[in-house]
Short mmCIF file of the C-alpha atoms (twelve columns), coordinates in Angstrom:
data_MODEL
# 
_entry.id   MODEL 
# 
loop_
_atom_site.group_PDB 
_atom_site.id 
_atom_site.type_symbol 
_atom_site.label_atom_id 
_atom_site.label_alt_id 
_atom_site.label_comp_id 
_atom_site.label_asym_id 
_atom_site.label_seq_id 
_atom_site.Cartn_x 
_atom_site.Cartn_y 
_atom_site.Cartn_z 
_atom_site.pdbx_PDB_model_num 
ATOM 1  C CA . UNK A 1  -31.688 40.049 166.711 1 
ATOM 2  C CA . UNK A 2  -33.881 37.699 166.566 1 
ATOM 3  C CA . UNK A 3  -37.184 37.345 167.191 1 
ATOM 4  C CA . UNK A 4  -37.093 36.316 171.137 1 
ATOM 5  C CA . UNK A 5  -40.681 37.745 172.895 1 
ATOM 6  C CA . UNK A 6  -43.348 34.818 173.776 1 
ATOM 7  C CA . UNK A 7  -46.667 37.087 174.144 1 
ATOM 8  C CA . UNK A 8  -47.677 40.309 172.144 1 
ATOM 9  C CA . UNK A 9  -49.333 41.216 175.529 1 
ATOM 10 C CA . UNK A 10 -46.367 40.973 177.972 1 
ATOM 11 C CA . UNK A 11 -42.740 41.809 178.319 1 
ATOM 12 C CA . UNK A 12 -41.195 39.876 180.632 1 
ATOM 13 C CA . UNK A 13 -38.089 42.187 182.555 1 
ATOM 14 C CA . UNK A 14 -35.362 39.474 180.830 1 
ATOM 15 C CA . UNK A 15 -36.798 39.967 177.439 1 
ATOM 16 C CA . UNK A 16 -37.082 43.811 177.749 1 
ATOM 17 C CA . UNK A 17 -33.252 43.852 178.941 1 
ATOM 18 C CA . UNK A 18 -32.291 41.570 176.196 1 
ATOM 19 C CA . UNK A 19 -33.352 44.186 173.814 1 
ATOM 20 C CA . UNK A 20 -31.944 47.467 175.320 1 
ATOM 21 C CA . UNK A 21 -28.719 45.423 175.468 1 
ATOM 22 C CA . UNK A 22 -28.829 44.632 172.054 1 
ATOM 23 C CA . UNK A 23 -29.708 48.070 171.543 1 
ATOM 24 C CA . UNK A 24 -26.977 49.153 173.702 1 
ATOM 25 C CA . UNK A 25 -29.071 51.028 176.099 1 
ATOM 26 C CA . UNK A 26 -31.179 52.685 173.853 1 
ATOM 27 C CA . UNK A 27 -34.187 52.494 174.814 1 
ATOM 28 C CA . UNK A 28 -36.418 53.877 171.428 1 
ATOM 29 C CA . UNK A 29 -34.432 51.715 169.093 1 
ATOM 30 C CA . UNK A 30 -34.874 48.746 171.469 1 
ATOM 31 C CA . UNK A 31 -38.465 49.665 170.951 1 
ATOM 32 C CA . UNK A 32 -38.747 49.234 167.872 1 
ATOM 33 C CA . UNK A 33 -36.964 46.093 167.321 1 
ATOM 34 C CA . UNK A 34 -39.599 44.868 169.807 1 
ATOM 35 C CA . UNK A 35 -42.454 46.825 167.951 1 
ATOM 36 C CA . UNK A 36 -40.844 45.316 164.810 1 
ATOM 37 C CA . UNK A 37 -41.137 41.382 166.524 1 
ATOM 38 C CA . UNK A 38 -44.531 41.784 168.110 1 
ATOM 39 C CA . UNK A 39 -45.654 42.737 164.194 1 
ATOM 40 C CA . UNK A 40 -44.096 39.774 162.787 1 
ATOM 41 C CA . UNK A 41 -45.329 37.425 165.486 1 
ATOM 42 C CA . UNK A 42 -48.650 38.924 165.156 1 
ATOM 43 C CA . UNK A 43 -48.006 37.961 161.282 1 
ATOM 44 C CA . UNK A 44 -47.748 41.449 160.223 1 
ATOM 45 C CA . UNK A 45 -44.007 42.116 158.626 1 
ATOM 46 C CA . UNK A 46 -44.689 45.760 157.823 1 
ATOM 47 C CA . UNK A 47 -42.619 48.801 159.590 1 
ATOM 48 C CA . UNK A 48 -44.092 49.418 162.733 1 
ATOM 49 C CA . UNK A 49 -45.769 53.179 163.190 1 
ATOM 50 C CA . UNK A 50 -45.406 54.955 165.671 1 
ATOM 51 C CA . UNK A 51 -48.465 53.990 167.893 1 
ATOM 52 C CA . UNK A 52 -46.719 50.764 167.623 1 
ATOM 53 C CA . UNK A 53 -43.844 51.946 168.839 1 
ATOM 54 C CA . UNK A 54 -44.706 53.681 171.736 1 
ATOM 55 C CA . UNK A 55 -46.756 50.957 172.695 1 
ATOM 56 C CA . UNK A 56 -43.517 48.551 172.687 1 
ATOM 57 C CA . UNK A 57 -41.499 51.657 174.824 1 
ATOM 58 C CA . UNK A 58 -44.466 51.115 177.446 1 
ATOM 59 C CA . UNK A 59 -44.180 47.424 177.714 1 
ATOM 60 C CA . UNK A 60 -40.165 47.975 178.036 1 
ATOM 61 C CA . UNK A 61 -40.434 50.236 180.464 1 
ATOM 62 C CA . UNK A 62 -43.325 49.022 182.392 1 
ATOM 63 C CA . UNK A 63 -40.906 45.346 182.431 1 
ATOM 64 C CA . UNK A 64 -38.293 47.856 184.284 1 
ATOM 65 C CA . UNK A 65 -40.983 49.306 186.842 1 
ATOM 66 C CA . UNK A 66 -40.557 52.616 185.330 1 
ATOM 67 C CA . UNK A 67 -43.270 55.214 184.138 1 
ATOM 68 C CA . UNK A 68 -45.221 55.053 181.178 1 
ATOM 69 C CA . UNK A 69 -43.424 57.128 178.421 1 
ATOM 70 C CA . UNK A 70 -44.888 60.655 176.620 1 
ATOM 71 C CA . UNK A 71 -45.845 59.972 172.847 1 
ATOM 72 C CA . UNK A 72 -45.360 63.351 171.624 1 
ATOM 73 C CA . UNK A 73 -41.650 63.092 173.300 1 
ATOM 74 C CA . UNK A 74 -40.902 59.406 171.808 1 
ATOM 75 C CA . UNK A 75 -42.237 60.175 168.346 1 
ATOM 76 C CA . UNK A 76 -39.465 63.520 168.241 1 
ATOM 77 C CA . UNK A 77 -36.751 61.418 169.589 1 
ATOM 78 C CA . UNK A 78 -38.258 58.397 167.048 1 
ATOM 79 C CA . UNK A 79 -38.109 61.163 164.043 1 
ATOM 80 C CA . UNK A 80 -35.145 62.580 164.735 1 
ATOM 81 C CA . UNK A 81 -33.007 59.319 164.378 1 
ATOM 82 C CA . UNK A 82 -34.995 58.692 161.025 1 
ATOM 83 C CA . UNK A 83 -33.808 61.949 159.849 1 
ATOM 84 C CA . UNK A 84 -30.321 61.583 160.841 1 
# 
Protein backbone atom coordinates (compact mmCIF):
# COMPACT_ATOMS: atom_id res chain seq x y z
CA UNK A 1 0.00 0.00 0.00
CA UNK A 2 1.09 2.97 -0.61
CA UNK A 3 1.54 5.84 1.11
CA UNK A 4 -2.09 7.62 0.57
CA UNK A 5 -2.83 10.02 3.99
CA UNK A 6 -2.50 14.01 3.29
CA UNK A 7 -2.11 15.28 7.10
CA UNK A 8 -0.30 13.53 10.11
CA UNK A 9 -3.11 15.30 12.11
CA UNK A 10 -6.29 14.00 10.38
CA UNK A 11 -7.82 10.90 8.94
CA UNK A 12 -10.24 11.60 6.68
CA UNK A 13 -13.28 8.54 6.87
CA UNK A 14 -12.16 7.54 2.93
CA UNK A 15 -8.57 7.25 3.88
CA UNK A 16 -9.24 5.32 7.16
CA UNK A 17 -11.54 2.81 5.04
CA UNK A 18 -8.96 2.55 2.40
CA UNK A 19 -6.71 1.07 4.92
CA UNK A 20 -8.95 -1.42 6.86
CA UNK A 21 -9.83 -2.60 3.33
CA UNK A 22 -6.47 -3.13 2.46
CA UNK A 23 -6.14 -4.64 5.70
CA UNK A 24 -9.14 -6.63 5.14
CA UNK A 25 -10.99 -5.41 8.09
CA UNK A 26 -8.43 -5.50 10.47
CA UNK A 27 -8.40 -2.84 12.17
CA UNK A 28 -4.69 -3.04 14.30
CA UNK A 29 -2.82 -4.00 11.19
CA UNK A 30 -4.58 -1.19 9.28
CA UNK A 31 -3.11 0.80 12.09
CA UNK A 32 -0.06 0.29 11.64
CA UNK A 33 0.30 0.61 8.02
CA UNK A 34 -1.10 4.08 8.80
CA UNK A 35 1.28 4.49 11.90
CA UNK A 36 3.95 3.18 9.46
CA UNK A 37 2.89 6.23 6.62
CA UNK A 38 2.37 9.04 9.09
CA UNK A 39 6.30 8.09 10.17
CA UNK A 40 7.51 8.21 6.75
CA UNK A 41 5.62 11.35 5.83
CA UNK A 42 6.76 12.86 8.96
CA UNK A 43 10.34 11.72 7.47
CA UNK A 44 10.85 9.16 10.03
CA UNK A 45 11.14 5.46 8.22
CA UNK A 46 11.66 3.59 11.48
CA UNK A 47 9.00 0.83 12.85
CA UNK A 48 6.40 2.56 14.49
CA UNK A 49 6.02 1.77 18.54
CA UNK A 50 3.36 1.24 19.97
CA UNK A 51 2.30 4.79 21.19
CA UNK A 52 2.42 5.28 17.54
CA UNK A 53 0.25 2.83 16.91
CA UNK A 54 -2.43 3.37 19.06
CA UNK A 55 -2.39 6.80 18.16
CA UNK A 56 -3.08 5.77 14.32
CA UNK A 57 -6.08 3.13 15.81
CA UNK A 58 -7.59 6.49 17.36
CA UNK A 59 -7.49 8.51 14.25
CA UNK A 60 -9.08 5.29 12.35
CA UNK A 61 -11.57 4.94 14.54
CA UNK A 62 -12.36 8.42 15.43
CA UNK A 63 -12.69 8.76 11.06
CA UNK A 64 -15.54 5.93 11.69
CA UNK A 65 -17.31 7.90 14.67
CA UNK A 66 -16.41 5.17 16.94
CA UNK A 67 -14.78 5.31 20.53
CA UNK A 68 -11.37 5.93 21.29
CA UNK A 69 -9.56 2.51 21.65
CA UNK A 70 -7.84 0.98 25.19
CA UNK A 71 -3.90 0.90 24.88
CA UNK A 72 -3.30 -1.82 27.20
CA UNK A 73 -5.98 -3.91 24.95
CA UNK A 74 -4.35 -2.79 21.42
CA UNK A 75 -0.77 -3.33 22.52
CA UNK A 76 -1.91 -7.39 23.57
CA UNK A 77 -3.76 -7.77 20.40
CA UNK A 78 -0.53 -5.68 18.64
CA UNK A 79 1.93 -8.36 20.51
CA UNK A 80 0.20 -11.18 19.96
CA UNK A 81 0.28 -10.99 16.05
CA UNK A 82 4.13 -10.20 16.43
CA UNK A 83 4.49 -13.36 18.24
CA UNK A 84 2.53 -15.44 15.98
Amino acid sequence: MTTNIASLENVSLEEALTYLDAANGDEIMAAYELARHRNALDGDHEEPDDAEVHHALFLLRRARGLSAPSFDLMRVQLRSRIAA
